[in-house]
C-alpha positions, 0 to 999 in steps of 0.5 A: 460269179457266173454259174448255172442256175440249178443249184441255186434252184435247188437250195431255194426249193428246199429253203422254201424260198424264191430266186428271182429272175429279173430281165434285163434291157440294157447296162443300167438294167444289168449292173442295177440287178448285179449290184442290188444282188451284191448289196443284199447277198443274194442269187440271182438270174438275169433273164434275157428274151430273144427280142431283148437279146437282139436290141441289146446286140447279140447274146456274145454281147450281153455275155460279154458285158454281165462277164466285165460287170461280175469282175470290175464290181466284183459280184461275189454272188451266184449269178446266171444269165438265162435265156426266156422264152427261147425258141429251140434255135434260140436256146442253141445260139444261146449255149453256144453264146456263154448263157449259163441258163436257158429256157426252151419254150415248146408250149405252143408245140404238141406234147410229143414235140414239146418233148422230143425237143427238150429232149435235145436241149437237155442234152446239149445244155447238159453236157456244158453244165447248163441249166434247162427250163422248160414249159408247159401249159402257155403263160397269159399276156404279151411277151416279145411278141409272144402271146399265151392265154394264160391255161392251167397245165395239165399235171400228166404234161408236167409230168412227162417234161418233168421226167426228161430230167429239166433242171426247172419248171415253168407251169402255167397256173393262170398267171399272165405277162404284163399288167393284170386285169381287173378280173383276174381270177388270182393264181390256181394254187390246187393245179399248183399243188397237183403239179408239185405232186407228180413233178416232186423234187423239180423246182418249179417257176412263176412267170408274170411276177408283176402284180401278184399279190404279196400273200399269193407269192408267199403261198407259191413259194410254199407249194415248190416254186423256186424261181420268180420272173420279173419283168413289167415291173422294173421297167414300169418304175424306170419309166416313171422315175425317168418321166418325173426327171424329165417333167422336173426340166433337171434335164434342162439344168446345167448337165441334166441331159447327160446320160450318165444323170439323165438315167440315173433316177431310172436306174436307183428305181430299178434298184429299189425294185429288186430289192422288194422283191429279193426281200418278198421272195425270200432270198436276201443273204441265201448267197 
């Protein structure tokens, strides 16, 4: 069922458990997540980017599809399709569109601005009961064009966001989008502690899950976050199941190049992927 992600956020905070939020590119990517979340009784959050949301056809689209998918599957688990990474117009496209969920990024905005705008968002979303998450402190790496340097946010900024009344955090904790470097210094879990310490009960989320070591995740969770992006890694296993495919030549036998079989092993990945991470984070049988 379709719903907003505030509750789920809630009872994962105080089960110290994560939900995760995987993005999705397309059919394959949706019914994999929603099928993966039936089979292992668990929430789940489908993240949908600006980009993604465009090459997907609109976000009537993909509110329409994951609607059809929860009721011909019959998906008895909490879901909720949010918007990542929004812009302010964005998140209002969004909203008007069906999103249960939406993310307003102001990071790259001076405070007052960030917070007058969130403000807005928060009202609006409020009163169609939909959840807002905001950011602060941008997340590293690339995402849809949109490039952070990975910072440490600022508690007394956490703070004030925080306090508008937003349903979820995003705080950048020197986690990154995409691939880690080599010299990745690991995730700044005293900023995390300090940030939970003046945001109190707000469920806080982790952007750039891909790579993060398991022992680091489980701290996270421990320290209030509440909500895991994924990303990176769902399409990395897509693309190599697909590669194997197509490197065996099984698209070249008998109806190999339909598809419906072509995408098939991409799709099993996928699945594969989000179970790991359902079991990682803690949310398997919390639906």
């Amino acid at each position: 069922m379709l719903v907003s992600a505030k509750e789920m956020l809630i009872k994962a905070r105080d089960g110290k458990y994560a939900i995760g939020h995987f993005n999705i590119n397309n059919l394959e990517w949706a019914k994999a997540v929603l099928l993966t979340a039936k089979e292992n009784n668990s929430p789940v959050i489908l993240g949908v980017s600006e980009g993604a949301g465009k090459y997907m056809g609109g976000y009537k689209t993909i509110v329409g599809m994951v609607k059809g998918l929860i009721e011909e599957l019959n998906i008895d688990v909490p879901v909720a399709i949010h918007l990542d990474h929004g812009s302010y117009d964005g998140a209002l496209k969004t909203i008007e569109a069906g999103f249960s969920s939406v993310m307003f990024d102001g990071s790259h905005y001076a405070i007052e601005e960030n917070i007058e705008k969130t403000k807005e968002i928060i009202r609006i979303a409020g009163e169609r009961g939909i959840s807002v998450e905001a950011e602060v402190g941008s997340i590293g790496g690339e995402e849809d064009g949109v490039i952070g340097a990975g910072e440490v946010a600022d508690p007394a900024e956490c703070k004030r966001i925080a306090d508008l009344g937003v349903d979820m955090l995003a705080a950048g904790i020197g986690n990154i989008h995409g691939k880690y470097p080599a010299n990745w210094k690991g995730l700044d879990f005293e900023a995390l502690a300090a940030i939970k310490e003046v945001t109190v009960n707000v469920p806080l989320v982790l952007h750039g899950g891909t790579g993060i070591p398991e022992d680091m995740i489980k701290k996270a969770i421990s320290l209030g976050v509440a909500k895991i992006n994924v990303n990176t890694e769902c399409q990395l296993a897509f693309a190599a199941a697909t590669r194997k495919y197509i490197e065996a030549g099984k698209d070249l036998e008998s109806k190999g190049f339909d598809p419906r079989k072509l995408l098939a092993p991409g799709f099993e990945a996928i699945k594969a992927t989000v179970k790991e991470k359902m079991e990682l984070f803690g949310s398997v049988n919390k639906a």
